[in-house]
N, C-alpha and C positions, 0 to 999 in steps of 0.2 A: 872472267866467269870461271870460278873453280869447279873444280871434276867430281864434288860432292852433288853441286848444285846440278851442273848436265844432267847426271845421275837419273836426279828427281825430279828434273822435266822430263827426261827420254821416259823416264816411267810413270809421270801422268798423261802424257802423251800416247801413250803406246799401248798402256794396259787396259783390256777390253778392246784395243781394236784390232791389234793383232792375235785376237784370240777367233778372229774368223781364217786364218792359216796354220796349218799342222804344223808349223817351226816354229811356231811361240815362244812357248820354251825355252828353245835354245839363243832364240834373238836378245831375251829381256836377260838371258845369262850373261853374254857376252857384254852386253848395255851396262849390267850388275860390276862386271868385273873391272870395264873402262873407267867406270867412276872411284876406283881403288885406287887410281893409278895418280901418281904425283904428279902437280901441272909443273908444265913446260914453256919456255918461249915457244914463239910459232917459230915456223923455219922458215927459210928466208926465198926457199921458191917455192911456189903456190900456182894451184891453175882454181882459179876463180871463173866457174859459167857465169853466163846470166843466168837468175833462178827469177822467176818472177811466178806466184803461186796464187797469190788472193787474187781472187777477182776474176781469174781463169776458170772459168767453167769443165771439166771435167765429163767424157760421157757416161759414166758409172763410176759409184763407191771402191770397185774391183782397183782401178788405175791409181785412184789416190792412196788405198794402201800400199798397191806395190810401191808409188814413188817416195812415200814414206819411208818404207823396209829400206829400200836404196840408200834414203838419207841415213837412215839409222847406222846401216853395215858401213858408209864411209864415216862416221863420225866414230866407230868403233875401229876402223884404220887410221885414225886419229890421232884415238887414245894412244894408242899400240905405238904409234910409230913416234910418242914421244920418247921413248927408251932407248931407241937406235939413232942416235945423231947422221950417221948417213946415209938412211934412206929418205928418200921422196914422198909427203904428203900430197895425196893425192888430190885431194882438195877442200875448202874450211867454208864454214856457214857463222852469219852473224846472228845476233840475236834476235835480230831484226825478221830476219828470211825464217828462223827456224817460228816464228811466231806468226809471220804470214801464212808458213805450212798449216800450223794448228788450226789456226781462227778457220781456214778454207776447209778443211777438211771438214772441219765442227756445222760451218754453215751446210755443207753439202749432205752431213752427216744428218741434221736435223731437218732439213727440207724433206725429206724422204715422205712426212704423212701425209703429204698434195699427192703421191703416187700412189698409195693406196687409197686415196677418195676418187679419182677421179673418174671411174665408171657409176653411172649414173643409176646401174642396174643393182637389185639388193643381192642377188645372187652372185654377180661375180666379184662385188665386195667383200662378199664371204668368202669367196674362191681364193681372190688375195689374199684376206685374211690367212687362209691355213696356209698358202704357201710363204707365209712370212713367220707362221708359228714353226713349221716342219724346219725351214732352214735355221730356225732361233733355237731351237732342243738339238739338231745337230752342231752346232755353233760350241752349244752349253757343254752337251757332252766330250766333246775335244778338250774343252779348259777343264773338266771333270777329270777327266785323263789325266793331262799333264800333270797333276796332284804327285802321281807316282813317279815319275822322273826324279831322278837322283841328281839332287843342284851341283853346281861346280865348285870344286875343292878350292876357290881363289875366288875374291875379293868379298865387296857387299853381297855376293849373293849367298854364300854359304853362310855368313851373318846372318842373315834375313832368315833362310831356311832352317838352321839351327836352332834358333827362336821363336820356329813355330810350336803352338799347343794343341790348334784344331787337327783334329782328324776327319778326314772328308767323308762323306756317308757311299757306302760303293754305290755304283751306278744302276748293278742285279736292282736292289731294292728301289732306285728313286723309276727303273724301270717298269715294274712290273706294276704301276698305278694304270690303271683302265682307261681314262682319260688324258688324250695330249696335252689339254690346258694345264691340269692338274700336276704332270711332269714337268713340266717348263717352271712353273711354280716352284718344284720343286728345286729344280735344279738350279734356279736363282735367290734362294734362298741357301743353299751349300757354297755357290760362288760371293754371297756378299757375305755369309759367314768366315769364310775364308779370308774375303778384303776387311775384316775387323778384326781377325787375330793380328794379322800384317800389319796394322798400327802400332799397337806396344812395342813390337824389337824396333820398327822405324824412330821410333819417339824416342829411343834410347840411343840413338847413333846422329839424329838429326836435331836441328834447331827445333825452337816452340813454333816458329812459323812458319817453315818450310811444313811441320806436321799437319798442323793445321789447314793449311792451304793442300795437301797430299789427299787430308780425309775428305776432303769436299769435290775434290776434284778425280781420287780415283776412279770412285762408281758410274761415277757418270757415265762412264764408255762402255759399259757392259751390257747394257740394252737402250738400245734407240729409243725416240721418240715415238717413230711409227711402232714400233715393236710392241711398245705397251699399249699403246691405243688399239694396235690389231687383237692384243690379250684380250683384252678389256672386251672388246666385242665379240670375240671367240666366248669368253664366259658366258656372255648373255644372249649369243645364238644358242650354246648349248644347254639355256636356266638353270646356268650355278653363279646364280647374282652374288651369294658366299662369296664364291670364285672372286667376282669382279673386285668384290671390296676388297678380298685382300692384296689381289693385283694394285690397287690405289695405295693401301699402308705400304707394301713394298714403293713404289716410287716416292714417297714421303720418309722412306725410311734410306732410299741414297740421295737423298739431298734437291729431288724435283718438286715442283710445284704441279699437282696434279691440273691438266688442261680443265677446261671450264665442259668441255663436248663429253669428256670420258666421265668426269663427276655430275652431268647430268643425266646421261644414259645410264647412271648406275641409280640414279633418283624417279627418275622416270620408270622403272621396274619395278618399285618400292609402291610410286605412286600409282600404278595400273593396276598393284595389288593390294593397294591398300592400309598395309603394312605401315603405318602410321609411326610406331616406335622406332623398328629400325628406321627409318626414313630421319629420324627426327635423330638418332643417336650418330648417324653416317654423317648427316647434316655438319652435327658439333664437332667433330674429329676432323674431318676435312676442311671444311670452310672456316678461313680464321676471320675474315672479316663478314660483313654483311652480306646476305644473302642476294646476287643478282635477281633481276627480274624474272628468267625462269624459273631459277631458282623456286623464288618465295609462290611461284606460277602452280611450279609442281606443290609445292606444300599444300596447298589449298587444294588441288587435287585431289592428294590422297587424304586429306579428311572429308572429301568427298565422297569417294569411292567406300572407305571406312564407314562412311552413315548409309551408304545404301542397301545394307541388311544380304548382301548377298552371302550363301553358303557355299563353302568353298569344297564342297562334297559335291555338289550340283552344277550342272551347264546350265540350269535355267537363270535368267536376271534374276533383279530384285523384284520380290515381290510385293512388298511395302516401302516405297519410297517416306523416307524418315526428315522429320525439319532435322539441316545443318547447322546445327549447332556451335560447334567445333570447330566447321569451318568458319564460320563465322567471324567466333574470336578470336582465330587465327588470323583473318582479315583483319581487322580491328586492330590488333597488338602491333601489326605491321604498320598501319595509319599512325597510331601514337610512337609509334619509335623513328616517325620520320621517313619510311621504306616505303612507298604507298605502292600494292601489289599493281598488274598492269590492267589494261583497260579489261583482255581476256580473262580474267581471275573474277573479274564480275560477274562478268559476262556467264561463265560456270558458275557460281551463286545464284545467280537472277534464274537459272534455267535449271537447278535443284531445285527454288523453293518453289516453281510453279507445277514441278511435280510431287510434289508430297503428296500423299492422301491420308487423311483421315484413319487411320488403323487402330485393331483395338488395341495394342500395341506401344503406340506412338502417346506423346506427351497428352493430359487432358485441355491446354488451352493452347499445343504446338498444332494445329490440323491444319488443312487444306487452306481454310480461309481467313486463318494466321499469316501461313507462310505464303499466301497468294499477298495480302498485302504489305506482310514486309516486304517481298519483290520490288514493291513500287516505290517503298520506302527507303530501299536500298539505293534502285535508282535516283532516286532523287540526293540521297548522301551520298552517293557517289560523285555528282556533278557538281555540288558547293564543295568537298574537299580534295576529289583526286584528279578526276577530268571533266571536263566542263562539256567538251560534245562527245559524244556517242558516236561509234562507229554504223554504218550502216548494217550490220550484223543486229548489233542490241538492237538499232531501231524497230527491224523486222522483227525482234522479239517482243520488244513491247507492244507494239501496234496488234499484231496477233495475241496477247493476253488479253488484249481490250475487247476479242468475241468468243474471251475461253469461256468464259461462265453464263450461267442464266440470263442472268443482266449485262446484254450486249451494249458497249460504249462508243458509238459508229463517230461520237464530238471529238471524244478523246482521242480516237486513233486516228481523226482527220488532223488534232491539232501537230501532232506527235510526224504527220506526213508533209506536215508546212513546214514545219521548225528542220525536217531535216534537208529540204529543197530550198528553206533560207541558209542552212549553212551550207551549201552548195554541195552535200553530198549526195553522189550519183544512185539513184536506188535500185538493188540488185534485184535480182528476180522474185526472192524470198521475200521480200519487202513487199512486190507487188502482188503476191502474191496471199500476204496477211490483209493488206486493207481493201482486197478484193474479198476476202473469207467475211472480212469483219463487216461492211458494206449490206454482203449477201444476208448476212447470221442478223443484220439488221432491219429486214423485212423492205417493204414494198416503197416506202418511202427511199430508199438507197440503193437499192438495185440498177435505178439506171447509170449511178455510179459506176457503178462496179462494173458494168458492162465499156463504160467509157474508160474505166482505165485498165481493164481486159483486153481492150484493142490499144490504146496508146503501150500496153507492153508488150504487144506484136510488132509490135515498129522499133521495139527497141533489144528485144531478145527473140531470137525466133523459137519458133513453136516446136519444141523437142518433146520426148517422150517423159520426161521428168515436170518440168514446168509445163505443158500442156494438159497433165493429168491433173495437177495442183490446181493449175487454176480453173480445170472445168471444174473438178469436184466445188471451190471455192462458188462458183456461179450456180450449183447446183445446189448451194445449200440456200441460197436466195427463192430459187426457181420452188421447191418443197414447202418453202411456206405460204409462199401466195396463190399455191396450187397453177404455175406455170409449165402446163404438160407439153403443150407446142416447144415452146425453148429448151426444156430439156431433152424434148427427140431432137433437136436439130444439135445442144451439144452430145449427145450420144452420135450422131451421126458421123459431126466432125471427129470425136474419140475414133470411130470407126475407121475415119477414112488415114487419119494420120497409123495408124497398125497395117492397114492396107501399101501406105508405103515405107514402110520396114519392112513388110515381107516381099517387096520388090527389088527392094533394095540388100535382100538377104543377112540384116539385122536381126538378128535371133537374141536379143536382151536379153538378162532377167528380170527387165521391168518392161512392163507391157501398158497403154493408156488407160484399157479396160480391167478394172477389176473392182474386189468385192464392195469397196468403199464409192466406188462412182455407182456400180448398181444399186447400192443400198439407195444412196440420194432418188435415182431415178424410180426407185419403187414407191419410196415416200412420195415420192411429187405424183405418183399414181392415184396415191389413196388419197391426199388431200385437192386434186382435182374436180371440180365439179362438174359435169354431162353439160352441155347449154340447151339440151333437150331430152326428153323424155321419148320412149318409143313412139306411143301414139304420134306425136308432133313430126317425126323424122318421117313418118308414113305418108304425112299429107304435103309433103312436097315434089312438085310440080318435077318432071325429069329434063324438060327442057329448060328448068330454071337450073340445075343444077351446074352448070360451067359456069352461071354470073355467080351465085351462091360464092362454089370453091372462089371462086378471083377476089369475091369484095372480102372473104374470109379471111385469105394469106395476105393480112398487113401486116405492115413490120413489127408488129405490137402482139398481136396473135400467133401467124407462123412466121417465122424469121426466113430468111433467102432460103440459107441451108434444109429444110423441113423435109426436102424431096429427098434429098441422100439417103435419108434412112430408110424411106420408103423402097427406093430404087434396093439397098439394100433386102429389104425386109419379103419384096413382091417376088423374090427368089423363093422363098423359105413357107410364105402364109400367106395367103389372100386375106386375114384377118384384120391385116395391116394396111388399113386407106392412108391415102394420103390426106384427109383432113385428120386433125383430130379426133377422139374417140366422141361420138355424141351419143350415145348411151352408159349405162353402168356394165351391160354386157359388152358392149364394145371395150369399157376400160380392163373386164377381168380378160380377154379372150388377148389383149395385146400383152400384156403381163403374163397370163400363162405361156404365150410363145415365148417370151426373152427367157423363161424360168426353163424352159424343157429345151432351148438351147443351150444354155449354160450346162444345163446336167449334160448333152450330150457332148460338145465341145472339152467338158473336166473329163469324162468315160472315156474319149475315143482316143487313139493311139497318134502318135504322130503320122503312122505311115497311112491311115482312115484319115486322116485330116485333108494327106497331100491327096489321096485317091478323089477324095468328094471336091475339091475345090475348084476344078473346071465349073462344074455344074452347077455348085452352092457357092459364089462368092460370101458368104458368114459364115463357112464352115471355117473354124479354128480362130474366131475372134474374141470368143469367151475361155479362149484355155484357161488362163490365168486368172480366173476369178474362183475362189475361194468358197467355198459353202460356210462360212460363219454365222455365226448363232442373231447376229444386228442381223447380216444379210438375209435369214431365215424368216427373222422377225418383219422386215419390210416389207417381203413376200407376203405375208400372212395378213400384212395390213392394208394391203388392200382389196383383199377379202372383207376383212371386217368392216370397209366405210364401203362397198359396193355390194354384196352380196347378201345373201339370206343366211339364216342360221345354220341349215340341215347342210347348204352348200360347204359354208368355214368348218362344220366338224367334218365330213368328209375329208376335204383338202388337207385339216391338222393331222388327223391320221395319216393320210399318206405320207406327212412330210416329217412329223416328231415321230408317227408310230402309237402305238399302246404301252400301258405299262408294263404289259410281260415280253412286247416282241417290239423298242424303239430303235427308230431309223433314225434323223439324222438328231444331235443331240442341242437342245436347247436353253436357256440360262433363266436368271429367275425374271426377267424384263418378259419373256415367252407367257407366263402363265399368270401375268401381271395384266399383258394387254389382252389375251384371252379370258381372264375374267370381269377384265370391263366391258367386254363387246357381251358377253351373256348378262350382265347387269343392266343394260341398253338395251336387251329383247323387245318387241313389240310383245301385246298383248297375246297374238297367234300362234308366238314362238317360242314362249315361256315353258312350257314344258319340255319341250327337246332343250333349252336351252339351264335347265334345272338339271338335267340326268347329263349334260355334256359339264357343267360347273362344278358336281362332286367328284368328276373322274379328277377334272381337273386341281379339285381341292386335295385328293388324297396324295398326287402328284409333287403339289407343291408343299405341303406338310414336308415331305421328304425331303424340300431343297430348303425350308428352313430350319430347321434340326441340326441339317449339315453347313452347313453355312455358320452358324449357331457355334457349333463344336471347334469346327475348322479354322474359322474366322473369315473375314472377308474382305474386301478391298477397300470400300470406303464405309464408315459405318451412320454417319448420317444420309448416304444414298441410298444401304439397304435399309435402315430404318423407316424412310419412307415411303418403301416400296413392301414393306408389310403393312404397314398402314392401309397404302390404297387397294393392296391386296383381301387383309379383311373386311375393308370398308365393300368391295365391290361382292363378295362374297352374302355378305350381311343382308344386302340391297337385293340380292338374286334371292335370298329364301325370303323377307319379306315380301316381294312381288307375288311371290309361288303362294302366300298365305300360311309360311310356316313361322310363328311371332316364337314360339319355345325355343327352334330351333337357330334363332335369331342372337335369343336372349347367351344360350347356353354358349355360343360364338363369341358375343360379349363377354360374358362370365371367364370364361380360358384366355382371352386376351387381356384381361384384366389381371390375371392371375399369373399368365407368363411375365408380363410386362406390365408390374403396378406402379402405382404412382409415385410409392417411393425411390422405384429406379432415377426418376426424371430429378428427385430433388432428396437426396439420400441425407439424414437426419440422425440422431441416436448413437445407437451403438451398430445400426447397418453402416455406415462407414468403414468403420473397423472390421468390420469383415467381409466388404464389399471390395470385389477384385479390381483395385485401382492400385492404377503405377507406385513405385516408391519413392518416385519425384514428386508424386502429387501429396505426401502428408512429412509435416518439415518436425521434426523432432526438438524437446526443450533442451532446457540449459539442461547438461549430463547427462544426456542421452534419453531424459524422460521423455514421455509421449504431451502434446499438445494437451492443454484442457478441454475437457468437452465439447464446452461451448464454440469452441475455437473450429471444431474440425470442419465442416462445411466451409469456411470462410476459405483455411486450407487446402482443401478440393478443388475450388475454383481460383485461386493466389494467381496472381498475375506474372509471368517468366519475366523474370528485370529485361531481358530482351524486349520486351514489350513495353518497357516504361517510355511514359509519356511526359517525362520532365525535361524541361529546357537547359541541353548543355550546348557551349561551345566546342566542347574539346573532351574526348572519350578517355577516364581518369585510367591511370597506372598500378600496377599490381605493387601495394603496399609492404607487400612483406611475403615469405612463400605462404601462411597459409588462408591469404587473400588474394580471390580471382579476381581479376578486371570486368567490368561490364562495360560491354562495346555493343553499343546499341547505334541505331543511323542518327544522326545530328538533327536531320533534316526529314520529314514524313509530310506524306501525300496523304495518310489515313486520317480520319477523325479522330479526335481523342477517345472517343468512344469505345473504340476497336473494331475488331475482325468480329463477326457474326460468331454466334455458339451453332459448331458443326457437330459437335456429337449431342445430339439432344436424342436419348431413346424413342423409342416407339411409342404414341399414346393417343390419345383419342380426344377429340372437339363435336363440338354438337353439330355442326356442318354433318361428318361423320354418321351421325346418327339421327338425323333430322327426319329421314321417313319412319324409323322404328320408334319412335316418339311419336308421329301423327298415328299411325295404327295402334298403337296401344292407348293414345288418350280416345281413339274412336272407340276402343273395347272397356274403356274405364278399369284399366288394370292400372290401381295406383299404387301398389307397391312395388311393381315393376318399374312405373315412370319412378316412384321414389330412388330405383336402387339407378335408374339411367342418369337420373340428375347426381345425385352423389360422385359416379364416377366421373361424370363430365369437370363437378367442382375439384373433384380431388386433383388431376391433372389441369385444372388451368391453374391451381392455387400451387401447385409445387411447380408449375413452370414459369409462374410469377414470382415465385422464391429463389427461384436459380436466376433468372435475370437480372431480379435486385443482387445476389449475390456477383456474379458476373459485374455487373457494374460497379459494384461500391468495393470488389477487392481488392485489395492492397496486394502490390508487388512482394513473392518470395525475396527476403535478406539474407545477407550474405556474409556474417559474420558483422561488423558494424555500418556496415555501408549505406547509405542511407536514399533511396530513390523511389518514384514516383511509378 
């Protein structure tokens, strides 16, 4: 082994790691100057240890450099003492041993990032973290130093140094950076500049492969494995994800392959914010081959996060969730290239497009009931090309879309509840907890369902503050439709009693059983209750009959076991509260005003008025947590309107919305919708209070449509309907009152905000009617569509939507043709998804009493102009649905689909 070659292992060996001792320096001098030195025979007495090094465990990094340095400073008594024929070598290493040393060191050297993960807490992995940046910037700055040292007048090293170019940047300035990460950065970037001026003189004294082999293997030793990884997380503790990525081109720049953990936390930052471009630019530069499964996981994320319309000014969400698009063909691309993304990238798919809403905003044929049945469709493509079963997660999700909409599907989400207990997966809580919602949301005929598999998921998850709230609320939305008041005091009870032991148990959550969504149900289930007798009738029973009465009454069918709880409860607080059922209308409003005037006081009162009253009031402090919301407001209110009289619900609305110069609590446009259907329902005696309670109300809600109007709104086929039934019920209150002009003149302004042309837009209204610039597809050179053309335009079907039969979702031809990746496989009709943005308009149902009183008055030019408008709006709403059905898929350059 010649003394060139020692040379330039001692010095890939050594450099960067003995740059964590202040004698650096002087050690790779001496190493510099041994390799000058002419070889020699050995000499012929030697004392040989035993050295045995690999595979020796080590109790810290500290040991193995000293035994190193050792090696080194003898093998520099080596050199030396080849000159003096008689002194004594003290002792010689093979190549063998000096290579055992490396490799151990290297192992021990790189095991290091198991010692900063292994606290399980986030905070004192950060803790490590800076105590592994603080020693890595002292480290840095020692070898920054040594810069200035004056090399030694003999051998390779004044070579070396002599043919230096770089001049090191002083330390003042890499100092005075604000940030510690940002310094460290710094200063490894002055140290690998330095280890690449030190190429060229080596290259001119050394072989081509000794160099080659030097450049690859200097850097290495200059920052660990843990080192960067601890960087790397230090940037994105302190969001300079900048930071992070240039920490990763540095390690790609001495020769590492960045880890798979540190190149995803730097993606994962990208993808929480959305930031689609860099994400997608970081992506190309670091990953040389295919993207792993998180990988391609995150990708779809952040075109996720990218469509969800959030402002990055703002802490509030999104507040028009938008069809994914993007991500979509981002899915897509990955399926044709062979990558198929993981079961969870669906799974985030399937549960964006079930929330899109309808926006004015959003595509004209991409809305809610677009993206609700590509969900399904998606599913369904998912399981002929990427996975075949569904985890128990999706299940829970699809089973619960099957009672999102109007049209509840209690077959579907049963068949969907078999297939997943044929492939023997165990269902979790959420699962039981969707086909008990979906059961309930299924009315009278499935409820006793759901009640049977309410208790068989007692038996299998116990009854916590989470899944016990889920799944009353779930039973309670069963109980609201069939007018089940008995069962849901008895689930209100049980809510009760489980809050009762948290607070014995000194659980102070932030999630509570009771709150605003369970009393909403419970209010509902109030007002759609029916009395099973009338005053009179409750008067003429017998008082000795009444103990067999209550007994034959509490069947398990009527009151359930539980019934008494509440009561026992409630006989605290209000005598108002029997233990049977309400059997009157007053009985119904008098239990509902107590739960209403608990909650206010329970939300008012203090924690320390809560502890004071609760000897005395066990319900004192069980409604803390429920929320005065505008549904819950509403629920209130409603049952007033199926129990009470007129003059009682304006009273009560006042106290609770207020007037319009002095309102209390604040309510949405659903509030003035069902208050003006209950005055539209007046009896004949209540008409006039209930005409002067309808215009306050009218002038009120003029106000929330304007604005609403201006502002935009959340879904616009739901508020469109709810102006409809708004003026419909309005119209119906002044004809009852015998006001026909004032009827007419209602008419006339709805017609006029909202004409017929909106519903099926024609002409040259198109063109400058405010629609997307998705929705009109421009000619060859930029010219505008023909005429004729543009309605068909308007309605053009998203190639996402085609309904042609492929195998296999084609390839992006050329750059400036997209791919269309559509599901293979659909559960929808070919027909399509329903049209959700249909304007506001008017049907003869609508106007069917103001048509009999005007042909009672033989006003025919009134009926003339009533008929006309009914024609004009069913004849453009039968133009848009032939349009809707016979449109032809938006093309895409030449591409050709269905």
């Amino acid at each position: 082994m010649s003394a060139l070659s020692v040379g330039v292992l001692e010095l890939r060996t050594t450099h960067g790691i003995f740059s964590r001792r202040g004698n650096a320096a002087q050690v790779l001098r001496r190493i510099h100057q041994a390799a000058t030195v002419a070889p020699a025979p050995p000499p012929q007495t030697l004392r040989v240890p035993q050295i045995v090094y690999h595979g020796q465990r080590e109790s810290g990094l500290s040991q193995k450099l000293l035994k190193l340095q050792n090696v080194s400073l003898d093998l520099i008594d080596v050199a030396q003492a080849t000159n003096d024929p008689s002194s004594v070598v003290p002792i010689s290493y093979s190549d063998e041993e000096l290579y055992a040393l490396y490799e151990d060191l290297k192992v021990n050297h790189e095991s290091l990032p198991q010692i900063a993960g292994t606290s399980d807490s986030l905070e004192a992995r950060k803790e490590n973290d800076m105590a592994i940046i603080e020693a890595m910037e002292d480290r840095l700055l020692v070898v920054h130093d040594t810069s200035s040292i004056v090399p030694s007048s003999h051998g390779l090293a004044k070579r070396l140094s002599g043919m230096r170019v770089y001049e090191a940047t002083p330390v003042s300035t890499i100092s005075q950076t604000s940030q510690r990460h940002e310094r460290v950065l710094d200063l490894v970037e002055v140290a690998l500049d330095r280890l690449d001026s030190a190429r060229l003189p080596l290259s001119s004294i050394a072989t081509e492969e000794v160099h080659k082999e030097a450049k690859h293997c200097i850097p290495v030793g200059l920052v660990s494995s843990s080192e960067w990884v601890a960087l790397v997380r230090i940037c994105i503790y302190e969001g300079d994800v900048g930071a992070a990525e240039r920490t990763v081109h540095l390690m790609q720049r001495v020769g590492l392959t960045p880890p798979e953990d540190v190149v995803n936390e730097v993606l994962q930052v990208y993808a929480s914010n959305g930031d689609i471009d860099r994400f997608e630019s970081f992506m190309g530069g670091v990953i040389a081959g295919s993207p792993t499964e998180i990988q391609r996981d995150l990708h779809i994320k952040a075109c996720l996060i990218k469509v969800s319309n959030r402002d990055p000014s703002s802490s509030h969400g999104p507040r028009f969730p938008k069809f994914p698009s993007n991500a979509l063909d981002v899915l897509h691309r990955y399926e044709a290239s062979g990558h198929f993304p993981p079961l969870k990238s669906y799974t985030r798919v399937i549960t964006a497009l079930f929330n899109v809403r309808t926006s004015p905003s959003s595509s004209p044929r991409l809305g809610h009931s677009a993206a609700y049945a590509q969900a399904w469709d998606l599913f369904a493509h998912m399981r002929y090309v990427a996975h075949p079963t569904p985890d128990a997660h999706l299940y829970a999700l699809m089973i619960r879309a099957c009672g999102s909409t109007a049209r509840v599907e209690p077959e579907r989400a049963s068949d969907l509840w078999t297939e997943m207990q044929e492939n023997r997966i165990q269902p979790t809580s959420g699962a039981y907890q969707a086909i008990i919602l979906v059961f309930g949301r299924a009315g009278q005929q499935w409820l006793g369902e759901a009640i049977r598999l309410a208790r068989e998921m007692q038996q299998v998850y116990p009854l916590e503050v989470a899944n016990g709230k889920r799944m009353w609320c779930a039973l309670l939305e069963g109980c609201k439709r069939i007018g089940d008041l008995s069962r849901a005091r008895w689930i209100l009870a049980e809510a009760l009693r489980t809050n009762a032991k948290d607070d014995r148990a000194g659980n102070q959550g932030p999630e509570a059983t009771v709150d605003a969504k369970m009393m909403t149900h419970i209010f509902h289930t109030y007002a759609s209750y029916k009395p099973p007798f009338d005053r009179s009738a409750t008067r003429l029973v017998d008082e000795c009959s009444t103990p067999r009465d209550e007994s034959s009454s509490a069947s398990p069918t009527n009151t359930p076991a539980g019934a008494a709880e509440l009561d026992r409860w409630m006989d605290g607080s209000a005598a108002s509260f029997s233990r049977l059922p309400p059997q009157t209308s007053a009985d119904v409003i008098a239990e509902a005003q107590v739960l209403f005037e608990r909650i206010l006081e329970d939300t008012r009162a203090s924690p320390r008025q809560v502890h004071e009253r609760r000897p005395q009031d066990p319900l004192s402090g069980k409604f803390r947590d429920v929320q005065l919301t505008p549904p819950l407001l509403n629920a209130y209110m409603s049952v007033f309107y199926a129990h009470s009289s007129i003059e009682h619900i304006v009273e009560v609305f006042r106290t609770v919305f207020g007037t319009t110069s002095s309102p209390a609590f604040q309510g949405n446009a659903q509030t003035y919708v069902d208050a003006l259907e209950r005055c539209s329902l007046a009896p004949k005696e209540e008409r006039l209070v209930a005409v002067r309670w309808a215009q306050d109300l009218w002038s009120r809600w003029e106000l929330v449509e304007l604005q609403a109007t201006a502002n935009g709104y959340e879904d616009v086929g739901t508020f469109a309907r709810l102006i409809e039934r708004t003026h419909t019920a309005m119209r119906r209150v002044l004809v009852l009152a015998g006001d026909l002009d004032g009827a007419l003149s209602l008419l006339r302004k709805f017609v006029a905000r909202y004409p017929p042309t909106a519903v099926f837009p024609s002409g040259p209204s198109i063109r400058s009617s405010p629609v997307s610039d998705t929705s009109i597809v421009a000619g060859a050179g930029g010219a505008p569509v023909p005429h004729q053309l543009s309605t068909i335009t308007l309605f053009a079907k998203p190639p996402i939507l085609s309904t042609r039969t492929t195998l296999t979702n084609s390839k992006s031809s050329g750059p400036s043709s997209t791919p269309v990746g559509k599901p293979l496989v659909r559960l929808t009709s070919a027909v399509g998804p329903r049209d959700d943005r249909v304007p506001p308009l008017i049907g003869f149902s609508d106007v069917e009493l103001l048509h009999h009183r005007l042909a009672a008055r033989r006003r025919v030019k009134d009926l003339g102009y009533l008929k006309w408008a009914c024609e004009a709006y069913r004849g453009a709403l039968r133009k848009r649905r032939e349009a809707m059905l016979g449109a032809v898929p938006k093309t895409n350059g030449s591409q050709d689909v269905d």
